[in-house]
N, C-alpha and C positions, 0 to 999 in steps of 0.2 A: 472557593474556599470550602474546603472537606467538612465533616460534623464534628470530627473529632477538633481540627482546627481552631472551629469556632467557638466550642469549648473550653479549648485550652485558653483562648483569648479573652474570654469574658471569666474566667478563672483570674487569669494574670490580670486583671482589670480591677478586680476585688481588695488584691493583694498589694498593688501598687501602691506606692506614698509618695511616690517622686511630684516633687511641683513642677507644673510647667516650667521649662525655660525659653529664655528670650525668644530662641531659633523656634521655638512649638509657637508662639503668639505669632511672629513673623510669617509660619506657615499659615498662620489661621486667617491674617488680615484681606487679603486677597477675595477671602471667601464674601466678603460681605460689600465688596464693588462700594469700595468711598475710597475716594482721596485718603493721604495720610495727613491732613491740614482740616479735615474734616470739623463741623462743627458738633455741639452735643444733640441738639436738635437730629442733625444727618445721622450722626451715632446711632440716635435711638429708634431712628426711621428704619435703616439698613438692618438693623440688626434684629427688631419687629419682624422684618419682609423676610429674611434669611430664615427665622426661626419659627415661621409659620403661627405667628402670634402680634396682640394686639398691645404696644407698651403707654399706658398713659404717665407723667412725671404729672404729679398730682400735688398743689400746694396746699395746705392743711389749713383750714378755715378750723380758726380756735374755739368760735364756739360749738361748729357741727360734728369737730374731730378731737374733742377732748380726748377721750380714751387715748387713741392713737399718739394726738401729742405727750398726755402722760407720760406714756408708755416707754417713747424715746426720749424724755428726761430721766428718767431712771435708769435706761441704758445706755453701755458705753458706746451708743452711737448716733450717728446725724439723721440718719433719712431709715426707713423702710419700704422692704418690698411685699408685696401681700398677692397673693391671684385671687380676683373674684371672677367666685362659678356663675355669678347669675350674668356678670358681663361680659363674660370668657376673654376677660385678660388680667395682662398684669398689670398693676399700681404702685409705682413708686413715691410713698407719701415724703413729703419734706415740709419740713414745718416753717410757719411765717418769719420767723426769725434768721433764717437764713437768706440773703441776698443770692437773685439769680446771677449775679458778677463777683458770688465771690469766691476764691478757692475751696471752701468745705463745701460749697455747691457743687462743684466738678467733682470733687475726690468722692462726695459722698454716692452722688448720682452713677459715675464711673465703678464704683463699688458694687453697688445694687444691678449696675448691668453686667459685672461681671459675674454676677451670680447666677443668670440667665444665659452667659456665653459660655459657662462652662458647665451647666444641666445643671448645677444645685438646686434640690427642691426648694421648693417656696411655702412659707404660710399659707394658708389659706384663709381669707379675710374672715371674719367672724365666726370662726371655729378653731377654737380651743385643739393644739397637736396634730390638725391635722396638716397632711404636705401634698404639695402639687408637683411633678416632674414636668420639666418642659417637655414638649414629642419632641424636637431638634435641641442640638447644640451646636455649636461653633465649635468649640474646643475637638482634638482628635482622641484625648485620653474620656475613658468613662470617668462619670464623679463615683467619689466615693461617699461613703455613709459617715464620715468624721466632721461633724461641724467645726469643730477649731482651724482643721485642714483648711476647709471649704472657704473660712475668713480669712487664712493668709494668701491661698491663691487669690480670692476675691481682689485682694488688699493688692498684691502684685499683678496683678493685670487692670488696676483704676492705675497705680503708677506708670505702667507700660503706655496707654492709655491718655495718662494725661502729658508722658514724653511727649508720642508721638504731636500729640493737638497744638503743644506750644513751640518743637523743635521740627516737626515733619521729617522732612526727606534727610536732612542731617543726619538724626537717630541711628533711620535703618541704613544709613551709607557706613558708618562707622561700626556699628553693631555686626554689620556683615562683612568687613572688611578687619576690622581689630579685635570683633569677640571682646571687648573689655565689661560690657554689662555682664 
């Protein structure tokens, strides 16, 4: 691919707003060598190994991780993702309240990894604004700089995500066959 090529494409990459669709996630699953039956645990191992990074799902001890828990009571959401520099990876905190069997466990968890499968920066643990880029992604499209974006793709590929875990190979047979997703 030419200079000018690869200009124009990291141009068109800026500009882009389109969401993933179905058939872009379907290309992407392959890349990451698991079953489509797969468990969370395999999820987050695969997807670790793929993205050349270390993922821990980290359960929030209420009284060591006040803040943290705070923090996602006041937000509209379940779990956080954070990268710590000093451990060089990432941490997916979820908090004691949430049951490992139960659905806002998957959906949240699924959520926070989609935000690593499709480059969205990350927090960085005890520093105020700043962000961390993954080096790899999963995804084929570049992220973009739109945090709202970033949480509906998120949001749609924890659902893609949590099809696949409960329905597997059904899913992508009919997805690829009737396009109705």
């Amino acid at each position: 691919m030419g200079f000018l090529s690869r200009c124009r494409r990291r141009i068109s990459y800026l500009f882009d707003r389109s969401l993933p669709s179905l058939e872009d996630y379907l290309a992407e699953m392959p890349d990451l060598d698991i079953s489509r039956t797969a468990s969370a645990d395999e999820y987050v191992r695969a997807l670790g190994i793929k993205l050349g990074i270390e993922i821990e799902v980290m359960r929030l001890d209420t009284e060591a991780h006040k803040d943290i828990e705070t923090q996602l009571g006041r937000a509209p959401q379940v779990a956080e993702m954070l990268y710590d520099t000093e451990a060089g990876k990432a941490l997916i905190c979820i908090p004691p309240y949430v049951g490992k069997d139960d659905f806002l466990y998957f959906k949240s968890l699924y959520h926070e990894l989609s935000h690593l499968a499709a480059g969205h920066p990350i927090p960085v643990a005890g520093v105020a604004e700043e962000l961390w880029w993954p080096p790899e992604r999963l995804a084929r499209k570049s992220p973009v700089a739109d945090l709202i974006r970033n949480e509906v793709e998120a949001d749609l590929r924890a659902e893609w995500t949590l099809m696949f875990a409960v329905m597997g190979r059904k899913i992508y047979d009919r997805a690829r066959h009737f396009s109705t997703f």
